[in-house]
Backbone as CSV, one residue per row, in Angstrom:
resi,resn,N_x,N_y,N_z,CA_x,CA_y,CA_z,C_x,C_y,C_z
1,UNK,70.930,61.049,132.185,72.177,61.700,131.895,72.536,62.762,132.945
2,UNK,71.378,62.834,134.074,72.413,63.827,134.734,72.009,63.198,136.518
3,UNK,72.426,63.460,137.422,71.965,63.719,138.931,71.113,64.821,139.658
4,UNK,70.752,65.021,140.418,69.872,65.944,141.078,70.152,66.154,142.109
5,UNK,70.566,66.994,142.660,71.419,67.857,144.011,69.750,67.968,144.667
6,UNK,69.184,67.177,145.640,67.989,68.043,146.202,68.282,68.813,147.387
7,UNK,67.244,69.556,147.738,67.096,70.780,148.755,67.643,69.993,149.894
8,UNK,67.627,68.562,150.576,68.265,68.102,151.385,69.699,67.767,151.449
9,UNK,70.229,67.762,150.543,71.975,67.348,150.339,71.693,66.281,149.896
10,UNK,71.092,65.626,149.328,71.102,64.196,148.843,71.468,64.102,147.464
11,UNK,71.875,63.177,146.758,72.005,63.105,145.138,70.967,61.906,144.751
12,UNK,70.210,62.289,143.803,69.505,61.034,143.545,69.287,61.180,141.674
13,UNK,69.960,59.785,141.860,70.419,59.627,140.313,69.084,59.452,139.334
14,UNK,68.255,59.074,139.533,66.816,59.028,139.007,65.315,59.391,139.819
15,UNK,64.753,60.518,138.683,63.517,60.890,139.750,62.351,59.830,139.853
16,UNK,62.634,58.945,139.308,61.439,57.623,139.449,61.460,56.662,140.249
17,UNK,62.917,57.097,141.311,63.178,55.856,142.055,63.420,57.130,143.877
18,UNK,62.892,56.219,144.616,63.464,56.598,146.008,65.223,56.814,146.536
19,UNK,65.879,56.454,145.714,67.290,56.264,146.068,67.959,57.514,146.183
20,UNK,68.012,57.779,147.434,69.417,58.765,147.432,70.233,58.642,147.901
21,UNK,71.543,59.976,147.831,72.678,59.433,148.454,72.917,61.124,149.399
22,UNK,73.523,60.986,150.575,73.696,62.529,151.472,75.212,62.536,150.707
23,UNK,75.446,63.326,150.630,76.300,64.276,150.142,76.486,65.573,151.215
24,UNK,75.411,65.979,151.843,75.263,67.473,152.700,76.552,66.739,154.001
25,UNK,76.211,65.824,154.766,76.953,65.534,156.079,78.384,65.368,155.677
26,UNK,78.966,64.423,154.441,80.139,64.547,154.201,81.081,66.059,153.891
27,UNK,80.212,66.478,153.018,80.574,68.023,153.191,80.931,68.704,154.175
28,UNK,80.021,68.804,155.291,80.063,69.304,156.545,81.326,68.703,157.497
29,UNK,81.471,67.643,157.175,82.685,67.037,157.870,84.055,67.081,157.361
30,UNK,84.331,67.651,156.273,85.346,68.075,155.459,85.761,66.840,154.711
31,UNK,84.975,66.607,154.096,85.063,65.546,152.955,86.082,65.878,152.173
32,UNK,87.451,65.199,151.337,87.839,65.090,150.905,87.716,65.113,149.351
33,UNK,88.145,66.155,147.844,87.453,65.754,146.629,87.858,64.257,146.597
34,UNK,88.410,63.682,146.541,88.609,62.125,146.160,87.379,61.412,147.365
35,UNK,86.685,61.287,148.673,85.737,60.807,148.897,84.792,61.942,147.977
36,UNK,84.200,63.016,148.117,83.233,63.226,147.277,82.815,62.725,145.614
37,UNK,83.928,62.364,145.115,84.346,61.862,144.065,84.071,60.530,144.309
38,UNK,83.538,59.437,144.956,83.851,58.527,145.221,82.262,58.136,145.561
39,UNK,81.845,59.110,146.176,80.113,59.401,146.540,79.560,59.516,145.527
40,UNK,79.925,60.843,144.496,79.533,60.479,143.034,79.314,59.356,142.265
41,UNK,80.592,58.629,142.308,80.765,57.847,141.292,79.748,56.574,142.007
42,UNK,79.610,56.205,143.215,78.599,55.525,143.719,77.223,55.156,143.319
43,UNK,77.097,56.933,143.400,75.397,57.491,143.051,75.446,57.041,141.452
44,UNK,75.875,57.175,140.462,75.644,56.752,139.265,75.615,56.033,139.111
45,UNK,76.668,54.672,139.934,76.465,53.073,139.415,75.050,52.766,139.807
46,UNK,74.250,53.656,140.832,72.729,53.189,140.970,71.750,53.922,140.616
47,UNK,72.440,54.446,139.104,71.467,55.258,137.878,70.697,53.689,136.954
48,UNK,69.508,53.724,136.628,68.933,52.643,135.834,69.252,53.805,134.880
49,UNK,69.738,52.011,133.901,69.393,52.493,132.354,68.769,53.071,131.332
50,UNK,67.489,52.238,132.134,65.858,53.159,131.671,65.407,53.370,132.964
51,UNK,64.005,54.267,132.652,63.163,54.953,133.534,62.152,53.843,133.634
52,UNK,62.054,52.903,132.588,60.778,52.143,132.188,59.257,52.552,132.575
53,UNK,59.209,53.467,132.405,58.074,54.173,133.218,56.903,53.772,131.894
54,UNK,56.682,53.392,130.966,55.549,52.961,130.507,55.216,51.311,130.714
55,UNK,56.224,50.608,131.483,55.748,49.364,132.579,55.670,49.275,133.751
56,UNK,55.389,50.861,134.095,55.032,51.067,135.799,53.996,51.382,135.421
57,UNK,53.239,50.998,136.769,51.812,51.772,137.689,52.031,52.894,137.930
58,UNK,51.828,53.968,137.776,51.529,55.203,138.327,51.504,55.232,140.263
59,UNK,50.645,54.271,140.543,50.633,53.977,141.848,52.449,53.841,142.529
60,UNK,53.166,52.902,141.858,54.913,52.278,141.580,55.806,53.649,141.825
61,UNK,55.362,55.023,141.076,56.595,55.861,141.071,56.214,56.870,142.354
62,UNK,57.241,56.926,142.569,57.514,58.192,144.225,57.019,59.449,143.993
63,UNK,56.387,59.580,145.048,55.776,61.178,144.749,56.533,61.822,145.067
64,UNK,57.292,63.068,144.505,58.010,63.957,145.190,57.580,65.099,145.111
65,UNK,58.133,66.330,145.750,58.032,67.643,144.784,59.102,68.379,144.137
66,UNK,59.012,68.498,142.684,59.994,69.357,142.518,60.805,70.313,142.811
67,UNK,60.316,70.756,143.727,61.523,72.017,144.350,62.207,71.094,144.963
68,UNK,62.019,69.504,145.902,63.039,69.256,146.732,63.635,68.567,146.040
69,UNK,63.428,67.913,145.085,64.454,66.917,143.965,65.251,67.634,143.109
70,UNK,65.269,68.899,142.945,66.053,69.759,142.131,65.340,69.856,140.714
71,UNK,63.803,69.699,140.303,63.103,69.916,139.349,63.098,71.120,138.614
């Protein structure tokens, strides 16, 4: 239910998956709200439904650290 702004400018719609999206460079280039809006709406269509994390390996999920994923 929500996104994660990390310490890099990226948005990443789930912390169990590698996927992000930059957000920081469009900014910097004077992104438009309707493209930022558009980056958003991106990043969520590649939110999973579930986490399914009790049919993963432990080995399967991304190590991150919380301070840079927005934990």
């Amino acid at each position: 239910n929500r996104l994660r702004l990390t310490s890099r400018g990226t948005l990443r719609p789930c912390l169990l998956h590698n996927y992000e999206r930059d957000i920081l460079t469009p900014l910097r280039e004077g992104a438009t709200d309707q493209d930022l809006k558009q980056i958003i709406v991106e990043t969520l269509e590649k939110k999973p439904a579930f986490h399914n994390l009790n049919n993963r390996s432990v080995k399967d999920i991304p190590i991150s650290h919380m301070t840079s994923i927005g934990g």
